[in-house]
C-alpha positions in Angstrom: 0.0 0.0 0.0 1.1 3.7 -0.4 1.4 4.4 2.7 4.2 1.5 3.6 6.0 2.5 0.2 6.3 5.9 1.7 7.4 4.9 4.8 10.1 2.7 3.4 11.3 5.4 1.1 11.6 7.9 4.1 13.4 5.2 5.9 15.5 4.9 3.5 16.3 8.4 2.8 17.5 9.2 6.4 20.4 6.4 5.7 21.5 8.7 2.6 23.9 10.4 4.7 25.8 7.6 6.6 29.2 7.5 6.0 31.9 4.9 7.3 35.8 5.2 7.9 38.2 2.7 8.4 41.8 4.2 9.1 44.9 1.8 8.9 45.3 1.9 12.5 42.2 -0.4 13.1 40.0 2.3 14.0 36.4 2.7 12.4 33.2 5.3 13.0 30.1 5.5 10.9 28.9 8.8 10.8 25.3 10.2 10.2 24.1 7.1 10.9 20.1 7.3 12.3 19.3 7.0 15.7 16.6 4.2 15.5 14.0 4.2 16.9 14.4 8.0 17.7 14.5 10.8 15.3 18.5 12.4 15.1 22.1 11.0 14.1 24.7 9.2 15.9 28.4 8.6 15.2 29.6 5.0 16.0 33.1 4.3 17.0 35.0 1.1 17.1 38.0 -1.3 15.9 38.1 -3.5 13.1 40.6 -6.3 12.1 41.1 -8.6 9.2 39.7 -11.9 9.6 40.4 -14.5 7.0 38.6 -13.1 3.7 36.3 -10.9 5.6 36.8 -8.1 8.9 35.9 -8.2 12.8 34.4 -5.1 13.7 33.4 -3.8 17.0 31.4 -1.2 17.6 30.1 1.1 20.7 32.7 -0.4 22.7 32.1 -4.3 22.2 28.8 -3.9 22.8 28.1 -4.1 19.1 30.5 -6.6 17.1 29.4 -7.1 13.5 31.1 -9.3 10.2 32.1 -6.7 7.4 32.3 -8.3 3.6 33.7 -6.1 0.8 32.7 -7.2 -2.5 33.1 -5.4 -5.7 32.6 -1.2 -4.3 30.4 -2.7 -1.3 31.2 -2.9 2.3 28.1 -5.0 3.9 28.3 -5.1 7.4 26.2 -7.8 9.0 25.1 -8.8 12.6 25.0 -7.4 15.5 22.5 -5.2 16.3 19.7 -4.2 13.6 19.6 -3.9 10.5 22.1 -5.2 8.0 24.3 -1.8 6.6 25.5 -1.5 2.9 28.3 0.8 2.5 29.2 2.0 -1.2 32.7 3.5 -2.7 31.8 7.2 -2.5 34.0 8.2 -5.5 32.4 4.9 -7.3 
């Protein structure tokens, strides 16, 4: 229904802006990512380290520890908490 195809696209739009960085020294922080369930942005902040074909990363202080996959210009970062997050090469 309309309604649910509007609300997906507005859900969608507020992850438009999300941004992550991983810096050589194992450090990582999405930025502009939503505040779900609550209207707003938050920055996450974390470590991340290679494992096998894919990366360990930890977020919020441990609290949030996801598996990130790069394929192609796509980081997908899975588990943990919520959703599933997509990443894409920003000069792509």
């Amino acid at each position: 229904d309309a309604e649910e195809r509007n609300a997906h696209r507005d859900s969608n739009d507020r992850f438009t802006k999300a941004t992550l960085v991983a810096s050589p020294d194992n450090q990582v922080f999405i930025k502009n990512l939503p505040a779900l369930p609550a209207e707003g942005l938050q920055t996450l902040e974390g470590k991340w380290g290679k494992l096998g074909d894919e990366y360990d990363v930890s977020l919020s202080g441990g609290t949030d520890k996801r598996t990130a996959k790069i394929e192609n210009f796509r980081l997908s970062l899975s588990g943990g908490e919520g959703w599933p997050l997509v990443f894409v090469k920003e000069d792509y």
